[in-house]
N, C-alpha and C positions, 0 to 999 in steps of 0.2 A: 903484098900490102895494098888498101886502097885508101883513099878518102871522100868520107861521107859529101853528097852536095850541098850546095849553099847557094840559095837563092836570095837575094837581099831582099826583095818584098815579101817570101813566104814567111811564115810562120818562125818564130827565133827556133833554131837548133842549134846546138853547137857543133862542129865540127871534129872529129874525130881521125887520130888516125892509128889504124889498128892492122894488127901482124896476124895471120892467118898460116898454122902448120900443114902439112901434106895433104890434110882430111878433112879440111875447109874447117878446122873448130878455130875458134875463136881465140888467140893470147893476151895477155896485157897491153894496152898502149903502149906505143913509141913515139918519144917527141921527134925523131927523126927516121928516114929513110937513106936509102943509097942511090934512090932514086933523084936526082936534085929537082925535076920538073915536077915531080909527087910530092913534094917540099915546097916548093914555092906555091903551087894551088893549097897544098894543105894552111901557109902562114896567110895567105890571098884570103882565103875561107874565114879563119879564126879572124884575124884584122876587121872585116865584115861583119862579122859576129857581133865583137866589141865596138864596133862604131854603134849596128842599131842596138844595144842594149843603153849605150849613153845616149840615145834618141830617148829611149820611151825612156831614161828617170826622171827628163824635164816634161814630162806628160804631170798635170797636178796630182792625176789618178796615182802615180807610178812613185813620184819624188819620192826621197828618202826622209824628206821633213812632216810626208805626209802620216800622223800618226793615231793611234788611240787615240781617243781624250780622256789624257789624264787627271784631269781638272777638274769637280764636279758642278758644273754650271747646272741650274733651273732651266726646266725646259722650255718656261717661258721667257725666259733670259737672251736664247741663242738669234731668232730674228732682231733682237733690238741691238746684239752685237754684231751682228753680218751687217747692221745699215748701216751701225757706228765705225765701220771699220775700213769703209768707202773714203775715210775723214786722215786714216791713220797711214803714216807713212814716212820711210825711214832717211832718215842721214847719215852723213860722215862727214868729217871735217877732215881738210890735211894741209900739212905743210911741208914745202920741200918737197911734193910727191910721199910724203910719210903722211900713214894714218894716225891724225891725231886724237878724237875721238867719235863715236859712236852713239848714234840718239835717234830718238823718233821725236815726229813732231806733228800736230794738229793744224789740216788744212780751214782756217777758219775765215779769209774774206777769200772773193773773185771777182777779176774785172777782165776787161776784154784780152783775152790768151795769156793770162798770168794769174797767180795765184801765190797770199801771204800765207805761211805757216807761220804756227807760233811754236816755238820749242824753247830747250831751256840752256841757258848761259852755258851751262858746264860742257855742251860741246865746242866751247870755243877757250876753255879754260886749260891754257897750258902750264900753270902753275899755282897749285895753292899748297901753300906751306904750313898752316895752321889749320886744324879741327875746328879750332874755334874762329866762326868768323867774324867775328868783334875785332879782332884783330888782325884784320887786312893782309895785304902781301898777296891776294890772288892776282894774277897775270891772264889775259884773255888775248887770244890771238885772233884780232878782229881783221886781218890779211888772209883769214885760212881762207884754203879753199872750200867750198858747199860743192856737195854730191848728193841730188834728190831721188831717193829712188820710186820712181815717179810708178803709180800701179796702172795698168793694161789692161785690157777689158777684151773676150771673147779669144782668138788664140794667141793675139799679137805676146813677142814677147818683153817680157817685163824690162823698162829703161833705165838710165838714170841721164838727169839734166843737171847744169849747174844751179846753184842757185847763188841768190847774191845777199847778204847781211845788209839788210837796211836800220835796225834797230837792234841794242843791246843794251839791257838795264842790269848792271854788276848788283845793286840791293836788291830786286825784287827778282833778281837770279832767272830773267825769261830771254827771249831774243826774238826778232823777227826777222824769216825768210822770205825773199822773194823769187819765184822763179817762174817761168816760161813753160805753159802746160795748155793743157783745153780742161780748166775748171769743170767741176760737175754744176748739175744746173741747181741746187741746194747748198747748201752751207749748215753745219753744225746748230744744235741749238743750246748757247749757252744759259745757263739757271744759275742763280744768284740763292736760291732758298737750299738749306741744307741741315741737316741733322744729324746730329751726335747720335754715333749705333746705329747711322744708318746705312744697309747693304749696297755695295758699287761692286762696278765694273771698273778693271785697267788695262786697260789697251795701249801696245805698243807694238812696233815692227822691227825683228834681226832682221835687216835687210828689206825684203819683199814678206819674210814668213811675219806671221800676226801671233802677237806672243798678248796672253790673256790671263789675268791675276782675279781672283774675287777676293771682297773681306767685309768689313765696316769702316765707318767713320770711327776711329776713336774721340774719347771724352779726355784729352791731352791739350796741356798748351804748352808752349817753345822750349825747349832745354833751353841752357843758360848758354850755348855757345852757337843756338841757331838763329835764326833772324823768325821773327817775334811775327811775322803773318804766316808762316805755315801753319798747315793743321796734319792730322797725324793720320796715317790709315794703318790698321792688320792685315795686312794681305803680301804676298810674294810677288816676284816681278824680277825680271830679270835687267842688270845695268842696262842694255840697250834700248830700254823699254823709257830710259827717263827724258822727259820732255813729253811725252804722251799722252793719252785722255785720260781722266777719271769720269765717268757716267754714273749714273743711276738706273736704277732697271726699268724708268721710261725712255733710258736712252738721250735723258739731256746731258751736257757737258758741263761737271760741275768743280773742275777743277784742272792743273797741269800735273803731272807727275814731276817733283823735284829729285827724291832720291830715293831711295829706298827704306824710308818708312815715313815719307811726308809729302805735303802737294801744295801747290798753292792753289787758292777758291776760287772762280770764276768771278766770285764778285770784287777781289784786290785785283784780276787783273782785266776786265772791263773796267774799273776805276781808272787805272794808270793806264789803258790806252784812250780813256776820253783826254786824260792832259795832256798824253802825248799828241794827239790828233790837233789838240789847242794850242801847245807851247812849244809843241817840237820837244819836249825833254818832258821829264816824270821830277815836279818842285816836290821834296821832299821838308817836313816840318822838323826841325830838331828840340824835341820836346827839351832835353837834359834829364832822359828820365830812362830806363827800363823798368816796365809795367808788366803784372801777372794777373789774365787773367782770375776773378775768387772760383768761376764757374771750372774751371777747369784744374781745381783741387781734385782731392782726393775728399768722399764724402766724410770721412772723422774730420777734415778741417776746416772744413765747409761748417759743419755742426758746430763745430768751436765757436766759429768767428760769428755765425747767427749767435749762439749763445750769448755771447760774450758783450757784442756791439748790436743787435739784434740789424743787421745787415743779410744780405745772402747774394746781392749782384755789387758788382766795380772792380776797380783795378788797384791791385796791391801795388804800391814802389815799392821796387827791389832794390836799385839804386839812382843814386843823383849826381849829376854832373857838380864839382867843381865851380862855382861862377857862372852857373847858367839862372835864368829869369826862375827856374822853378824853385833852384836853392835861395835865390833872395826873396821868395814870395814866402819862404817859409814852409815848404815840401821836405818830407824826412822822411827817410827806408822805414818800411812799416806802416806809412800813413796808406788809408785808402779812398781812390777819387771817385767820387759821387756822379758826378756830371762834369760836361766838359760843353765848354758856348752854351749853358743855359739847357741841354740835352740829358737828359737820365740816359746813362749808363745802362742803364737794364733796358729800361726803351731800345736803345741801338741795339743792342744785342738781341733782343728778339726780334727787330725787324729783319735786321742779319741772318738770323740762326735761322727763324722760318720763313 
């Protein structure tokens, strides 16, 4: 019996050890010998083996994440997501040393060796009880701990740093991270203009890997048990992905990813962080009202309500509060509002939409 050699820096072989009859032909392997020191270089050799092969899977070339592309991205699409993706980068929350949840977040300001992400509430959401979030009962573990898994550049390998919760808005369902990094010398470009049908990019990170969704804008407004500034997208995405970018295929950042089939706009949340920047908190208006957008019917009822009230932009009531200023103004489910402070309705909406 002999075994093959093994040099750690030559070329990978594996190791063999192999039984030889009278007439030097060749038999089956044998995991072992009688030999005990033919044994121990044999397990020495293979041990070797297996370490360099778990060297090269963390080679980018080699990992096991490194795959096809499955996805069929535009080809002018792919450099505007390798710059967007300099932006993207993943979390975890935990408590008690347990992992709580799982999310990517958007590096979007920098200042001298730190740097805010914006990600979204639900990684800090240990409890929601109801579908419908009208009715409250969610629980946020604003104690967890932050784990940034911070990206690495050239061969260094990839980190993770703490990071700290300095901001958390349970309505408009976002959060901000802070953490200790060497910012890039750019920051994202957030856009405020957006279009219904129109084609995006979703970016998120399992971990360090970049996990990548395409679809449209949908022509959607709120289910009856979602909070009423999302907007809708068609496209796939994996859970770890939410808190992440939505882009456009210039590459601006036009939105957050909330869950898996909605986002919030860049333009509600540059809104809520100018008042947070002012007020320290996000003052919310309580109308007494749930409003539907008309634009975001379906076009048979669209057609209806032009028919009917020759209208085509505002906001339907859906319903009315109880003793609020709207019911004693004289507001009733059904009516539809024209303007709001003197404002067309349709006015704000197109300055919004495009």
């Amino acid at each position: 019996m002999e075994a093959t050699a093994f040099v750690p820096n030559s070329p990978i072989r594996r190791p063999y050890l192999m039984e030889y009859d009278s007439n030097g032909q060749r038999l089956s392997e044998t995991p072992f010998s009688e030999d005990l020191q033919l044994d121990q270089a044999y397990e020495d050799a293979r041990q070797q083996y297996f370490k360099k092969l778990a060297l090269l899977s963390k080679l980018p070339t080699l990992d096991n994440n490194t795959l096809l592309e499955s996805i069929p991205i535009q080809e002018s699409a792919v450099d505007t997501i390798l710059k967007a993706s300099k932006f993207i980068l993943g979390l975890s929350a935990y408590t008690g040393g347990v992992l709580l949840k799982q999310s990517s977040g958007i590096l979007m300001e920098r200042n001298e060796g730190k740097g805010t992400i914006l990600t979204t509430a639900h990684l800090f959401c240990s409890r929601s009880p109801n579908l419908d979030v009208w009715l409250g009962g969610q629980e946020y573990a604003r104690d967890a701990q932050v784990r940034v898994q911070l990206l690495q550049m050239d061969d260094l390998d990839d980190i993770e740093a703490p990071g700290e919760l300095i901001y958390l808005d349970e309505q408009y369902g976002f959060a901000l991270i802070s953490v200790p990094m060497i910012p890039p010398e750019t920051v994202p470009r957030f856009c405020t203009e957006l279009m219904f049908s129109e084609d995006i990019i979703l970016l998120g990170r399992d971990k360090w890997d970049l996990q990548i969704g395409n679809g449209k804008v949908m022509n959607n407004g709120a289910r009856s048990y979602q909070r009423h500034h999302y907007m809708y997208f068609e496209a796939e995405i994996s859970a770890c992905a939410f808190g992440g970018a939505v882009i456009d295929l210039e590459g601006n950042f036009i939105g957050l990813i909330a869950n898996s089939v909605d986002f919030i706009p860049s333009s509600t949340i540059l809104r809520c962080l100018d008042l947070w920047r002012s007020f320290n908190c996000i003052p919310r208006i309580h109308l007494g009202m749930k409003l539907f957008g008309i634009r975001c019917l379906t076009l048979v009822s669209r057609e209806k309500i032009s028919r009917k009230y020759n209208i085509d932009y505002g906001l339907i009531v859906k319903e009315v509060s109880g003793g609020s200023n709207a019911e004693s103004h004289g507001v009733r489910m059904g009516d539809i509002i024209l303007t709001v402070n003197e404002t067309c309705i349709a006015t704000a909406i197109e300055v919004w939409v495009h």
